[in-house]
Structure formats: C-alpha cells, structure tokens
C-alpha positions in Angstrom: -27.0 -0.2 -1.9 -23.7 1.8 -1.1 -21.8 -1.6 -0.3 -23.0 -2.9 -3.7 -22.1 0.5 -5.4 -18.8 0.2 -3.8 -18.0 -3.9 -5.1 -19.2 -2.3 -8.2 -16.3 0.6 -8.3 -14.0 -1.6 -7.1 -14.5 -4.5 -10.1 -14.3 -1.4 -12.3 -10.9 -0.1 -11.4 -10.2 -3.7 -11.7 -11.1 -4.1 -15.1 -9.5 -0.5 -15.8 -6.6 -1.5 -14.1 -6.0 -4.8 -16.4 -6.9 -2.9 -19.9 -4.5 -0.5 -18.7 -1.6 -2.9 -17.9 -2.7 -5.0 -21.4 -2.0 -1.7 -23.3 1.2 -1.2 -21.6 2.4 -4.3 -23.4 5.2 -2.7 -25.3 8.7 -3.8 -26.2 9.2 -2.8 -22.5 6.7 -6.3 -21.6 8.5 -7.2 -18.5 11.0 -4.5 -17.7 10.6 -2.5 -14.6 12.5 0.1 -12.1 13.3 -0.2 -8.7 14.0 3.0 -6.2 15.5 3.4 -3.2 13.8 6.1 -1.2 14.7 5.6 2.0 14.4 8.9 4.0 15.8 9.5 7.6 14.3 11.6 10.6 15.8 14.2 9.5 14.5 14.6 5.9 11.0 12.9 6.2 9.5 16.1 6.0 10.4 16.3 2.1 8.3 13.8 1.1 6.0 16.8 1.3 8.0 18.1 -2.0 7.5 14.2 -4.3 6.0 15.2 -7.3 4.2 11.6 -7.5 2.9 12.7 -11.2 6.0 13.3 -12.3 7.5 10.5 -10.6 5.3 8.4 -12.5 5.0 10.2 -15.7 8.8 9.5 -16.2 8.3 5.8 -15.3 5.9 5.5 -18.3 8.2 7.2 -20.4 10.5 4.7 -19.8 7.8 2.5 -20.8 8.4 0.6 -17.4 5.7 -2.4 -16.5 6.2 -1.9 -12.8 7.8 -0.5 -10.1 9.5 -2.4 -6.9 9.1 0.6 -4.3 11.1 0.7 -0.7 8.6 1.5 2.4 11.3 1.4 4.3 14.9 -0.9 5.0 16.9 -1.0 8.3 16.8 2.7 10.2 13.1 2.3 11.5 12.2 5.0 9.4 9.2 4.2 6.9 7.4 6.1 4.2 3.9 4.9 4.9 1.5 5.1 8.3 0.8 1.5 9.7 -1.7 0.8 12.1 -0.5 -2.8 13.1 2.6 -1.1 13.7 1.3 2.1 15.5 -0.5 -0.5 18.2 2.6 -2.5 18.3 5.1 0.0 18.6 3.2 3.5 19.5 6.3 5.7 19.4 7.1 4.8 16.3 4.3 6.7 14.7 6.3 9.8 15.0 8.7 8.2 12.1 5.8 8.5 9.5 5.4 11.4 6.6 2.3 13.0 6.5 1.5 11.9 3.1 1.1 7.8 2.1 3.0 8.4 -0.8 2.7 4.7 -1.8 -0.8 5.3 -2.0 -0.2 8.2 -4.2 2.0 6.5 -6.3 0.0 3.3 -6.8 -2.4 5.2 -8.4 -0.6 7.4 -10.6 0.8 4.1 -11.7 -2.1 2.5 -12.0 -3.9 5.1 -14.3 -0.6 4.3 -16.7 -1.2 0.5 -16.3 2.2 0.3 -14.4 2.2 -2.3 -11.4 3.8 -1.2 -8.2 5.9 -4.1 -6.3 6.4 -3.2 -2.0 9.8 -3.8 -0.9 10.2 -4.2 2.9 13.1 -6.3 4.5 12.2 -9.8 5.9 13.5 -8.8 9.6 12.8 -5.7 11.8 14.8 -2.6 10.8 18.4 -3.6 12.1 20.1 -0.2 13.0 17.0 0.7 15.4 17.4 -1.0 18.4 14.5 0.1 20.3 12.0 -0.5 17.3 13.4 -4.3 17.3 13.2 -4.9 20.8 9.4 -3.6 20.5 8.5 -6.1 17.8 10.8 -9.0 19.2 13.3 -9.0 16.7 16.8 -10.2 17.1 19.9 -10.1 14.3 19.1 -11.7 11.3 22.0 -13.7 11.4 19.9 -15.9 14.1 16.9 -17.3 13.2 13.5 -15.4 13.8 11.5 -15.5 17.4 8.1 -16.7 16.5 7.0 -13.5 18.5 8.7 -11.6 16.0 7.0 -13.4 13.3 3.7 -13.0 14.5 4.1 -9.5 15.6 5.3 -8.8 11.4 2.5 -10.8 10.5 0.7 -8.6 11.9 2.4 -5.2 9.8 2.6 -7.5 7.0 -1.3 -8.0 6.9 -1.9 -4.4 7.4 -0.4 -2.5 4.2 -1.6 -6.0 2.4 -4.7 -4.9 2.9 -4.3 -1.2 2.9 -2.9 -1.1 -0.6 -5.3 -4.0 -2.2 -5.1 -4.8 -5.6 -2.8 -1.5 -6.1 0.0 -3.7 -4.8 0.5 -6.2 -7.6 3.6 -7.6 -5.3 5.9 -7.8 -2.4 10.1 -8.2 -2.7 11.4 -9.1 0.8 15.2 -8.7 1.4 17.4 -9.8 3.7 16.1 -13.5 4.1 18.9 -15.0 4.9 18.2 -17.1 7.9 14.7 -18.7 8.5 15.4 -21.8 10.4 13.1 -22.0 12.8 10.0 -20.5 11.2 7.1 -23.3 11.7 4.6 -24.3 9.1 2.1 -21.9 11.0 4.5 -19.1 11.1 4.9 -19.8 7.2 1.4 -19.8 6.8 0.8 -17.1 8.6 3.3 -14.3 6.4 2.3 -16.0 3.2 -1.5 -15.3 3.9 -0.6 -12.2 5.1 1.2 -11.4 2.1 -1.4 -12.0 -0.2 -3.9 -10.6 1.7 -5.9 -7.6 -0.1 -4.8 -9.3 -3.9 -4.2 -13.3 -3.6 -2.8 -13.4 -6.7 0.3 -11.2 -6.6 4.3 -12.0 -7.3 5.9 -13.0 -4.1 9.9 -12.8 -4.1 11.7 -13.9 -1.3 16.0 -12.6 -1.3 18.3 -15.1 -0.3 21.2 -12.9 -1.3 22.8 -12.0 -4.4 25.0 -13.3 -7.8 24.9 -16.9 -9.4 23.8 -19.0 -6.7 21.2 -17.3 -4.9 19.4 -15.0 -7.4 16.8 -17.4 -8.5 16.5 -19.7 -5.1 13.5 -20.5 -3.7 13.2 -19.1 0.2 9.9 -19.3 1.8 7.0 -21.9 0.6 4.8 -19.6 -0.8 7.7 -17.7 -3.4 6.4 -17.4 -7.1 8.7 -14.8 -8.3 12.7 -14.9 -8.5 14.1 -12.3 -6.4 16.7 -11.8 -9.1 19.4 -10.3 -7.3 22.6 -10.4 -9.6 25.1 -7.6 -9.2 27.3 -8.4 -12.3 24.5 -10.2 -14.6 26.1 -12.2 -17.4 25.8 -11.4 -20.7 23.9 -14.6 -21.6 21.1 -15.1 -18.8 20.9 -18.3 -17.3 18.7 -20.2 -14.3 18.4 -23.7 -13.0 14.9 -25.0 -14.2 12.4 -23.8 -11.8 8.3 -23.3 -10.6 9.5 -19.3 -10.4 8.7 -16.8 -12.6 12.2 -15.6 -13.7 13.4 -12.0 -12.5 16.8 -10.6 -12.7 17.2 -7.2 -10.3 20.8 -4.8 -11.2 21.9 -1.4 -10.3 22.1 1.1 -13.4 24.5 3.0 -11.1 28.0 1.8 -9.3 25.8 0.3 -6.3 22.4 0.7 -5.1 20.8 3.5 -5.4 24.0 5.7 -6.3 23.7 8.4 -8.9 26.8 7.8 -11.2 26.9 7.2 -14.6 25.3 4.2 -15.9 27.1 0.8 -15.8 25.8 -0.8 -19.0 24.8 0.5 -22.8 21.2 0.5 -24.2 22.4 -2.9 -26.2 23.1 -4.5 -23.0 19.9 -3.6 -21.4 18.0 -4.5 -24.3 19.6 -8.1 -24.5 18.5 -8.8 -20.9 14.8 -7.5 -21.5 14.8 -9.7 -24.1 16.1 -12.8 -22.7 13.9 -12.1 -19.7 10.2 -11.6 -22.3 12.1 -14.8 -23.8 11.4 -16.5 -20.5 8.2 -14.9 -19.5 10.0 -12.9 -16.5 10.7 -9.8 -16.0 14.1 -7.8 -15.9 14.3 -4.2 -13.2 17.0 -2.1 -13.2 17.5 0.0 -9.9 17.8 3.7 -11.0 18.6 6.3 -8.1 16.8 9.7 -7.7 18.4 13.6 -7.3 17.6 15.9 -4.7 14.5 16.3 -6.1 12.8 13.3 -6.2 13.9 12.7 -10.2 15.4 10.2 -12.4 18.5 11.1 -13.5 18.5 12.6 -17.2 21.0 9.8 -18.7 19.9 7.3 -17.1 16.2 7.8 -18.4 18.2 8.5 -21.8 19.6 5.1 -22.1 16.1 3.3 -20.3 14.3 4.6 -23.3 16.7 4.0 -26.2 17.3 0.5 -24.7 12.8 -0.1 -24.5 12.4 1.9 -27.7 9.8 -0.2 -30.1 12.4 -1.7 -32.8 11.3 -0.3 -37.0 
C-alpha cells in the first residue's frame, strides 16, 4: 500500500509538474538562464547563505522556461553529495556543502513550472590531479580510458537517478575528444544519462562559434549545445535531428558581472528566431556576492520576454 501510495505521488507531481510548465508558456516559450556557481574549498560553506526561493522567484520573473545549473566544472569541487563518487573516490566527500542545493532548487523551480538542465563537464575535473587519478582520468586532449568512462558512468547514473524527473536535462562541456569511446562505453553514459527521466534533452559541447555550436557529439545527443560567443544577428544552423539551442554570455565572458553585452531588441530577436525553430535560446547571467541576479541584467531579461500589447 505505501509503494502504491508512493507511484501515486509521484504521477501526481508529474502531472503538476507538466500543467505547471504548460502555464509557463509565455512570450518567454523557450528562453532560459544558465549560472555559474562554481564554489571553491574555501567558500563552500556559503552555500549555507543561497536563498533558493529567491533564486528562483527571480528566474520566474524573468519568465525563464528553464535553468542549465553547474554541479561542478574543473577544481574537484561540486555542489551536490554523490554516492558513486564517495565509494569511488572517499576523500572527496569532504568537497561537498552540506545542503543539495540542486535538490532545493529543482523544486523551487518546479513549483514555477521552470525545468532545471545539470551541467557537468564530460571529463574528470582537470585542475585536481588527485581526484582524476582516482577516477582514471587523463587530459582531455587524449581520448578517454574506458576505466574512466565506466567509473563516470557510474557518477553519471547516480545524480540521474537522484534528481529524477526534477532534472529535465544534462549539458556536458568539454567534449572535445572522444575517440576511443566503444559502442558499450556509449551505451553505457547515454543510459546513464537518461536514467531517472528517459525522456530529457541531452547536449553534448564540441566547442564554441559557427562550426561547432549545433554539432552532433555523442550518439544519443537530442539537444544543440548551442555554444556561440558572438551569435549573429540572423540565427542560422545546418539542417539537423537536434532540437536547436543557442547558449551566450549577457556579461563580457562567462559568468562575469559587467554590464550587459546586448539590448532587450537583440535578445528578443533571438528568442524569437529560436520559438521560430522550436528550440530554445539561454543567456548565461552571473550572480553577486549574494547569490543574486544582477538588477540590470534582470531589467533587460524582462523588457526583452515582456508579453508584446
């Protein structure tokens, strides 16, 4: 009876979760946010001070559809427990908040039918020696050990299945070089990948501007990565079985909090071109000291999704 009561909560949510994301549908359809919070050792305790409700309050007044969210990039540090990982690699526990804030922030996001994206790079974190010797890892300039690959299988599968259908995707960067990987090992991260949710958006990032931004990198890829520094005014793609995504910085670079690079207008033209499409458009906007959007850029976010009279 409590198993059944359980499916029962869970198709529930489910059906919450999809009203909630159908009445979300605004002139914002397919425009999203993408953050960089990437704490070190020495600051992981202020995750203790991210005010997830107004994190996300400020996401849906930017009338954002989802949000790509870093668990963690190249120092070894990440913002979410792991258990694969923890077995794997038990010293790297110590490297964890005390709060799953992706958890958190899933479901403030889903309550606002906003769709929360996991961002994690395709290789072990690169400036932590010690933490890719543990999981087998070499540079990503050389192809991946198929001990590596089984070992981030292995991580992969783990928050898969940890966040469920609150993780609507994954966005893997840094996949520059998988020559090597065989069919198995493919097999192996997709399934992993869409383990917990089989249907979610899977982008794969072969690197950045004209040529890479909408190229297909791993077998199982559905979604663009969309990386395109200096997007053109006019949006453009080869025809392709991906659902089209362009990814830019608001600010100078990624993640930096300086003025905004584009005008409302310009935003607005790409959401458009990217609805046009079916896709999806995410601008990368930074946060202060205090875990916050800046005020201009949220400014020009929501003059550039505002409903037209």
């Amino acid at each position: 009876m409590t198993r059944i009561a359980g499916v029962l909560r869970q198709l529930l949510a489910a059906a919450l979760f999809g009203a909630a994301c159908a009445a979300s549908a605004t002139a914002a359809t397919g425009f999203g946010v993408m953050v960089h919070y990437l704490p070190d050792r020495q600051s992981i305790a202020d995750a203790a001070r991210f005010d997830v409700e107004a994190f996300a309050a400020s996401l849906a007044q930017m009338r954002a559809s989802h949000l790509i969210l870093t668990l963690g990039q190249n120092n070894g540090q990440y913002i979410a427990p792991n258990a694969a990982l923890e077995a794997l690699c038990p010293h790297s526990a110590a490297n964890r908040p005390p709060r799953d804030l992706p958890l958190e922030i899933g479901r403030a996001l889903r309550s606002r039918g906003i769709a929360l994206v996991l961002y994690l790079p395709f290789r072990a974190p690169q400036a932590d020696p010690e933490l890719m010797h543990c999981l087998g890892d070499i540079s990503e300039q050389k192809p991946p050990p198929a001990d590596f690959i089984a070992a981030w299988t292995a991580v992969i599968r783990d928050w898969s299945q940890h966040y469920g259908a609150l993780a609507r995707g994954w966005w893997f960067d840094g996949v520059y070089n998988t020559r090597g990987i065989s069919p198995a090992g493919w097999d192996a991260l997709c399934a992993a990948a869409r383990s917990g949710a089989p249907d979610r958006w899977l982008a794969f990032n072969a690197g950045e501007g004209p040529a890479r931004f909408s190229a297909k990198a791993a077998p199982c890829q559905n979604l663009m990565a969309g990386e395109f520094m200096q997007p053109p005014a006019q949006l453009s793609a080869p025809r392709s079985e991906l659902k089209f995504h362009l990814l830019t910085p608001l600010g100078a670079s990624w993640g930096q909090p300086t003025p905004p690079r584009f005008t409302a207008a310009q935003v607005r033209g790409w959401i458009d071109q990217a609805n046009a499409r079916g896709g999806l458009f995410t601008l990368d906007l930074p946060l202060d000291d205090d875990f916050r959007f800046l005020p201009a850029h949220v400014a020009l976010v929501r003059n550039a999704t505002a409903p037209r009279p």
